[in-house]
N, C-alpha and C positions, 0 to 999 in steps of 0.2 A: 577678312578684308581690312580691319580697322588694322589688324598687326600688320600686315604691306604697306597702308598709308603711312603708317607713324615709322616705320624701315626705310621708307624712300623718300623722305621728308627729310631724315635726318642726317640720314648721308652725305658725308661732302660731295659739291660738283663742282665739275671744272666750269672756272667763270668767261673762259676765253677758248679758242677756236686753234689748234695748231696749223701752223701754215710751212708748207719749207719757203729758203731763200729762193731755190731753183722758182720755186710755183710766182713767189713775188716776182724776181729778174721776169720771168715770160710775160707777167701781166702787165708792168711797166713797159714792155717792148710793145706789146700788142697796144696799150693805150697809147703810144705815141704813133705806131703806123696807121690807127683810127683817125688819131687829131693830124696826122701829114694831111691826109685827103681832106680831113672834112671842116677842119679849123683850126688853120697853121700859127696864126697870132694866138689862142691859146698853147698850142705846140710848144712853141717863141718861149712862151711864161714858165710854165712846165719842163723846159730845158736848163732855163738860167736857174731852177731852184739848187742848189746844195745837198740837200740831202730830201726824201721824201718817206714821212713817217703812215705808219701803218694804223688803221682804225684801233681800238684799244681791245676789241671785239678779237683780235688777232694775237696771236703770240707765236714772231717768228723761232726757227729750229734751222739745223744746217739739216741741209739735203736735196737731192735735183726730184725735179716733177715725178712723182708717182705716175707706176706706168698705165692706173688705171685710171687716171684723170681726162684722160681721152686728146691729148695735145700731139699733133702731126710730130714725128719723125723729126722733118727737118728743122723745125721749130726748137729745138734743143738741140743740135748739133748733129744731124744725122750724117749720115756719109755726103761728103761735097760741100755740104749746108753749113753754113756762117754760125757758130753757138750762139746763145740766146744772152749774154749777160751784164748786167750794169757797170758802169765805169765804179771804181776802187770809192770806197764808202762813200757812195748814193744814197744806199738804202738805210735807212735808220731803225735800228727795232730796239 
């Protein structure tokens, strides 16, 4: 037991969280059709930002939402369905 504690002690870990851009562009969509209904003046504030940076906890990666993340079809461009993504460097990472 003491050889596993002092093996997985020493080990590097990852200090941050991979995220794709895809998973960011959706959750930035989804926070803003939240704040439409439920509180448009912050909406307002959150629109006029420039750019919006990610917790440090994160470390963005290109790629669209995994498909096990469990996100509706049309919510990423499904057939018919408006794609999901941010206007040209919004996102900051």
């Amino acid at each position: 037991m003491d050889e596993f504690i002092e093996w997985y002690c020493s080990e590097p870990r990852l200090s941050f969280i991979l995220v794709t851009r895809g998973r960011l562009a959706y959750e930035l969509t989804h926070l803003k059709r939240k704040l439409r209904q439920r509180d448009p003046r912050r909406l307002k504030l959150a629109s006029e930002r420039k750019s919006v940076k990610i917790n440090s906890t994160f470390k963005a990666v290109d790629g669209p939402i995994a498909p096990w993340e469990g996100v509706p079809p049309a919510a990423v461009g499904g057939r018919g369905q408006r794609r999901v993504s941010p206007a040209p460097g919004r996102l900051k990472y």
